[in-house]
C-alpha positions in Angstrom: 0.0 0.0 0.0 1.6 3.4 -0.8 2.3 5.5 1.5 1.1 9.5 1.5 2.7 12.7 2.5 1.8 14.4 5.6 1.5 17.6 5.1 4.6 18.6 7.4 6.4 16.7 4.4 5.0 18.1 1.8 5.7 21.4 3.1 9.6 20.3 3.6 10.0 18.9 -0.1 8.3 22.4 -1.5 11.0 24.4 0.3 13.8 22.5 -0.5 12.7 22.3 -4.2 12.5 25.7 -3.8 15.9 26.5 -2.7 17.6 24.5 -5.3 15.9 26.1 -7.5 17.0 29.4 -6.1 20.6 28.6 -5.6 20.7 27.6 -9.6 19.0 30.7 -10.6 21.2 32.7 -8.2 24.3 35.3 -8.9 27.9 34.3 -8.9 28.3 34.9 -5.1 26.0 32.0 -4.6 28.5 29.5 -6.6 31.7 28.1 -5.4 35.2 28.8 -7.1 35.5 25.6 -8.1 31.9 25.4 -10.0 32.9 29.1 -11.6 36.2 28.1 -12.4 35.0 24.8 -14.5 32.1 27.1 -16.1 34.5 30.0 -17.5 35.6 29.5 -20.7 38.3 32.2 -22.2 36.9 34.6 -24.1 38.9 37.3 -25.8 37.3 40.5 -27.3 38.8 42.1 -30.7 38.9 45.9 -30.4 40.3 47.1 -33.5 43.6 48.5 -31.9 47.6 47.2 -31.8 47.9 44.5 -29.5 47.0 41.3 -28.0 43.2 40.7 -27.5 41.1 42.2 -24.4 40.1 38.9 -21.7 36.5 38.9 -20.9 36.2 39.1 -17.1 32.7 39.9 -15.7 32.9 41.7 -12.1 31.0 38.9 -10.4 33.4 35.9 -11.1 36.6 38.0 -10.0 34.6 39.0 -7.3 33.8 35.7 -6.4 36.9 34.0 -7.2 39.3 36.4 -5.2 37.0 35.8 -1.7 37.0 32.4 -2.1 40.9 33.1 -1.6 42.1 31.9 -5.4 45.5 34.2 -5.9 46.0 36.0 -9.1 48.0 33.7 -10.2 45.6 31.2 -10.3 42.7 33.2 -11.8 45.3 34.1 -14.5 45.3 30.6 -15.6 41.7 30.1 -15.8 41.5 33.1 -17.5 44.2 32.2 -19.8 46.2 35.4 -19.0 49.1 37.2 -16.9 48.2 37.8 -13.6 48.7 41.5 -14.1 46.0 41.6 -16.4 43.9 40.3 -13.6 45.8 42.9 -11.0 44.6 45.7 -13.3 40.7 44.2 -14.0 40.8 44.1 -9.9 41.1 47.7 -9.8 39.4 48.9 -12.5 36.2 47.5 -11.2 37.0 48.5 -7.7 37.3 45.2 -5.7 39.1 45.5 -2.6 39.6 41.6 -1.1 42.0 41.8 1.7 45.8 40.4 0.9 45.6 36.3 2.1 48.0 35.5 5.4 50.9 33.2 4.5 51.8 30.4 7.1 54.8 30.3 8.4 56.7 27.5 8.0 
């Protein structure tokens, strides 16, 4: 015989159902670095001027990926680019993530 949902249940499975759908509609602060990382594919964008092509980088991924605690470095190569490039996107758009602590050794 099979069994039926009390409504305390039902309730339950609606709000979860309801988060997940909320955390996969959600900005990039909602999604971990690792997720973001595997998602961003390089994209560069042709000007029309001398030199190499401009790297997409929206403000929400750096933003996330720099509190997460991902160096420059390591941005740089998912980003396909020198870590200066991401130095300088950091402060053109004005994101200030305080410098990680090394541990000493």
């Amino acid at each position: 015989m099979p069994r039926t949902a009390t409504k305390k249940n039902q309730a339950k499975k609606a709000e979860t159902k309801a988060a997940a759908r909320k955390a996969t509609t959600g900005k990039a602060a909602a999604r971990t670095a690792r997720a973001l990382a595997k998602e961003i594919k390089p994209r560069r964008i042709r000007t029309g001027k001398v030199g190499a092509p401009r790297v997409d980088i929206k403000k929400s991924d750096l933003r996330v990926l720099l509190r997460e605690g991902l160096t420059l470095r390591e941005i740089a190569q998912i980003y396909q680019c020198h870590p200066s490039t991401i130095s300088k996107r950091k402060k053109e758009f004005g994101i200030n993530v305080p410098p990680r602590r090394r541990a000493r050794g």
